[in-house]
N, C-alpha and C positions, 0 to 999 in steps of 0.2 A: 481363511482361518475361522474355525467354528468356535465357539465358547462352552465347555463342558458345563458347568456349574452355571446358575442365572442369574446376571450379572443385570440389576435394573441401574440403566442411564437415565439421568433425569436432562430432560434436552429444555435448555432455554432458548428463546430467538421467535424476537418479534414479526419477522417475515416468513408467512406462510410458505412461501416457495422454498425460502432453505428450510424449514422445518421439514416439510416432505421431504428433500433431497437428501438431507443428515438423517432424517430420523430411517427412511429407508435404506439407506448405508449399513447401518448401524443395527437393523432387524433382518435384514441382510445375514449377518454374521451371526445372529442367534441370541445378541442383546437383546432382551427388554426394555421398551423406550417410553415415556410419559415426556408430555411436551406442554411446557408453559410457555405463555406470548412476553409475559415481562416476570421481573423479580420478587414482584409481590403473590403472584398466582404461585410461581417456581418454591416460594416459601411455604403456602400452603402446601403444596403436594410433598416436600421434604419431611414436612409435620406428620402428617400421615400417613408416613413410606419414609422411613430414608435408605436414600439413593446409595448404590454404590459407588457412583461417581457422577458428578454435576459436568454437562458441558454448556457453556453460558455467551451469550452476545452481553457486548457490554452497553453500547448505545440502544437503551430502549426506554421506553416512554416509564413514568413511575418510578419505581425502582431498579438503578441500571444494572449494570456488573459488577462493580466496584461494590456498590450498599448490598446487593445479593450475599459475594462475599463475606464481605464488612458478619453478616447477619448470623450467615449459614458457621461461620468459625467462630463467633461468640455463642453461638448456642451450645452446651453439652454434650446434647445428642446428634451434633451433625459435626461439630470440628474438627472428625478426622476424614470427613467427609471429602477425597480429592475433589480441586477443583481449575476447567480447563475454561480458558476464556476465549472466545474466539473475536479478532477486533480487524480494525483497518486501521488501528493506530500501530504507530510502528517507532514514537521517539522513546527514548529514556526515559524521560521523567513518567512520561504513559504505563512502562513497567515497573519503573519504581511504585507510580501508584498501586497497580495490582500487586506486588508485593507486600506493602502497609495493609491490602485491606485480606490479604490472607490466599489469592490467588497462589495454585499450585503450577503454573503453566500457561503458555499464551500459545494459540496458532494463528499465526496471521492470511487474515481473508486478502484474496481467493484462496484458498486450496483445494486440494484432489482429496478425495473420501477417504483412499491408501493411507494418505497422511494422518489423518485423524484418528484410523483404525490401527495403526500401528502406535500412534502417543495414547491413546487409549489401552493395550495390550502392553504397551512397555509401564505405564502407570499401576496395571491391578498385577503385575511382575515384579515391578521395583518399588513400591510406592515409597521406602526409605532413603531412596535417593532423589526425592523430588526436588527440595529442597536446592538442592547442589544443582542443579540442572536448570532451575534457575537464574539462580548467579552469572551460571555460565552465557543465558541467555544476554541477560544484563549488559555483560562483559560485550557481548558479538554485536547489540547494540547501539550502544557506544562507539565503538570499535565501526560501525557501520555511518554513525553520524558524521563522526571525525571526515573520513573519507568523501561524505556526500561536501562537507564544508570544504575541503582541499580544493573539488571539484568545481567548487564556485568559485572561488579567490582564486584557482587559477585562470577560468572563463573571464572572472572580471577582470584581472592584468590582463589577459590578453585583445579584450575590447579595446581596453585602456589604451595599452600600445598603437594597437594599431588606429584606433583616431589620433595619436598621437602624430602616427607619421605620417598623416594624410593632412592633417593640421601644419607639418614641417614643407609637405612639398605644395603648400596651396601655391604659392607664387611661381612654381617649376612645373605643374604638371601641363605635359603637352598632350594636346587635341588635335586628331586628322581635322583640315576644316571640312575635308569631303565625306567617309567615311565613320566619324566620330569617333574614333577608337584612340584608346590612352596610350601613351608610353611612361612603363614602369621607370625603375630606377634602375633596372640590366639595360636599360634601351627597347625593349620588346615592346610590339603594338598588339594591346591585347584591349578586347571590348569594355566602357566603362563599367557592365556588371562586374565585368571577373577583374577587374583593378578594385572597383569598392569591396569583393569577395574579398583580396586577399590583403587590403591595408587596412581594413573598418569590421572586418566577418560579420558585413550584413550579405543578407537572402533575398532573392527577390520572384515576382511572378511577372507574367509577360500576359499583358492587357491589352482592349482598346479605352484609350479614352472616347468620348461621346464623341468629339469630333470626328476623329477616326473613324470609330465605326458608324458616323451616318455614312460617310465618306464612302465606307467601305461598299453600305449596303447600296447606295445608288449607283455603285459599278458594278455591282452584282444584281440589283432589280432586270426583273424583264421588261422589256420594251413594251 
């Protein structure tokens, strides 16, 4: 996708490495690109140029993303100025914040350059629906935490549980005395990993202790 008309990105982002990686993306395609390391540089060059669209890291040293923001939409000459954040934060309240401080948009790191290039070209196409698209954001979210918490509360009942029933058969559980191996409550003689696996859902690795492996190693030394 080339850019007919010259479309200056003002690129924020305190890491040199992604700064070359975005900004060559981005000139790439025929954009214009001016690159500040934090909020306060990003301000100055806004002052002197404004951008057609700001794409901004939020955690950076000085002035972050949010005060960027915050700056670039109480100013006059830059409030209509779209604006795209790119973070590693990913809760609600995190977008809420970019919302209060005037953010048009988040993409969440890592991403593929396509992506960026494409909320970039659907922004200088829609920019009247930025807004809404937002929301929408917000909404998936949310929508997204809900699930991540479902996912824990069901892990921890099921820890629960099953120390529960390992707790119920302490006085019942039977041991090969040769062998070592447990019997479940079908009757099956299965190894004590895969009984603690399936009454407790612990994991485990297979080691030597020190013993062992001197053990091991003076049957394995050469003569």
């Amino acid at each position: 996708m080339m850019v007919q008309a010259v479309v200056d990105i003002l690129l924020v982002e305190d890491s040199q490495t992604q700064a070359e990686l975005i900004g060559h993306a981005l000139e790439e395609c025929g954009y214009r690109v001016r690159t500040a390391r934090n909020g306060l540089q990003a301000l100055d060059l806004a002052r002197e140029l404004v951008p057609t669209l700001v794409v901004s890291d939020i955690v950076m040293p000085g002035l972050d993303g949010y005060g960027l923001c915050r700056a670039l939409k109480g100013d006059p000459e830059t409030s209509a100025v779209p604006i795209i954040l790119l973070t590693t934060l990913s809760e609600p309240a995190d977008i809420v914040r970019g919302i209060e401080s005037g953010a048009d948009n988040f993409l969440c790191k890592p991403f593929a350059p396509e992506a960026l290039l494409e909320r970039i070209g659907y922004f200088l196409e829609n920019g009247a629906l930025r807004r809404s698209q937002m929301f929408e954001l917000l909404l998936a979210a949310f929508d997204d935490l809900r699930r991540k918490q479902e996912r824990a509360e069901r892990a921890y009942h099921e820890l629960k549980n099953g120390r529960h029933r390992v707790h119920a058969q302490e006085d019942a559980v039977r041991i090969c005395a040769k062998c070592k191996k447990v019997q479940d409550d079908q009757g099956e003689w299965i190894p004590v990993e895969e009984f603690l696996r399936r009454t407790a859902g612990l994991s485990f690795t297979h080691e030597f202790c020190g013993e062992c492996g001197d053990g091991l190693m003076r049957k394995t030394a050469c003569p």
